[in-house]
C-alpha positions in Angstrom: 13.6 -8.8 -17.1 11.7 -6.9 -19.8 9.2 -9.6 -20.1 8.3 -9.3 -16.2 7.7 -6.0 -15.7 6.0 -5.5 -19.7 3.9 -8.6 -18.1 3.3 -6.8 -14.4 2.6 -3.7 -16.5 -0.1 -5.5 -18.5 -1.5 -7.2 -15.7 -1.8 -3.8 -14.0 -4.2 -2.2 -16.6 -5.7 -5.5 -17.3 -8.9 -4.5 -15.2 -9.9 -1.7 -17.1 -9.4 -3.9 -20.7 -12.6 -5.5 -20.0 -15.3 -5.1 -22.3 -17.9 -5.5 -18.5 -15.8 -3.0 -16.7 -18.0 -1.3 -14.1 -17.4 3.1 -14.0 -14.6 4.2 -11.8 -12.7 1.3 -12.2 -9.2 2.4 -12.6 -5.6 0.5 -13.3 -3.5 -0.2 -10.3 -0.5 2.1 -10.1 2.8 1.1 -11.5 5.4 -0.6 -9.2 7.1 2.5 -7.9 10.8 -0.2 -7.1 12.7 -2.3 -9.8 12.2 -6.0 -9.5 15.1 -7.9 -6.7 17.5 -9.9 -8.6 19.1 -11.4 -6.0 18.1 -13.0 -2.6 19.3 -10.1 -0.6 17.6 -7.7 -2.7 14.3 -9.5 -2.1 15.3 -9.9 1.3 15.9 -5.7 1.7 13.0 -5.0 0.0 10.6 -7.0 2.3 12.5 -5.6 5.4 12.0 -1.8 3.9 8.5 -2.8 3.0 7.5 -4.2 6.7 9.0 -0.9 7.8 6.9 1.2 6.0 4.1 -0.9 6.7 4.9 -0.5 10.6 5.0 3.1 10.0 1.9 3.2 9.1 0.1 1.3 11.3 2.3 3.2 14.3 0.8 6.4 13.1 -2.8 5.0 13.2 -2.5 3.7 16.8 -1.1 7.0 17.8 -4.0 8.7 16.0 -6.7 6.7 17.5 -5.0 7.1 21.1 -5.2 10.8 20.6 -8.8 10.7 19.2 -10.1 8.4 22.2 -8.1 10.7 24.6 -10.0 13.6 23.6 -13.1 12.1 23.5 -12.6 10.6 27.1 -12.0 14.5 28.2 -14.8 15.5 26.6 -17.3 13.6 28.5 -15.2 14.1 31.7 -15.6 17.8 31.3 -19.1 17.2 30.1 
């Protein structure tokens, strides 16, 4: 397990290693969750991580409904 997550670590700054790098290019964040070690930790994971995902995109449909609502009263006042 040490070799995974030395390896995801390594891979993670591996972008800004290069010798062409371009300014402003930055290393991707560190996993913030240990790696599953059985099926139904992997299985838990993906469940919590479609959750969050559908959290998300919830709250940006909600914003955007809100947004167009008020702009559709604006130009009905207007």
């Amino acid at each position: 397990m040490q070799g995974a997550y030395f390896y995801e670590a390594l891979s993670d700054i591996a972008p800004i290693l290069s010798p062409n790098v371009k300014k402003g290019t930055k290393a991707k964040p560190y996993i913030d969750h240990p790696f599953p070690l059985t099926v139904k930790d992997a299985k838990e994971q993906k469940e919590a991580e479609e959750k969050q995902r559908y959290k998300k995109m919830r709250a940006k449909m909600i914003e955007w409904t809100q947004r167009k609502n008020a702009e559709q009263e604006l130009k009905e006042d207007g």
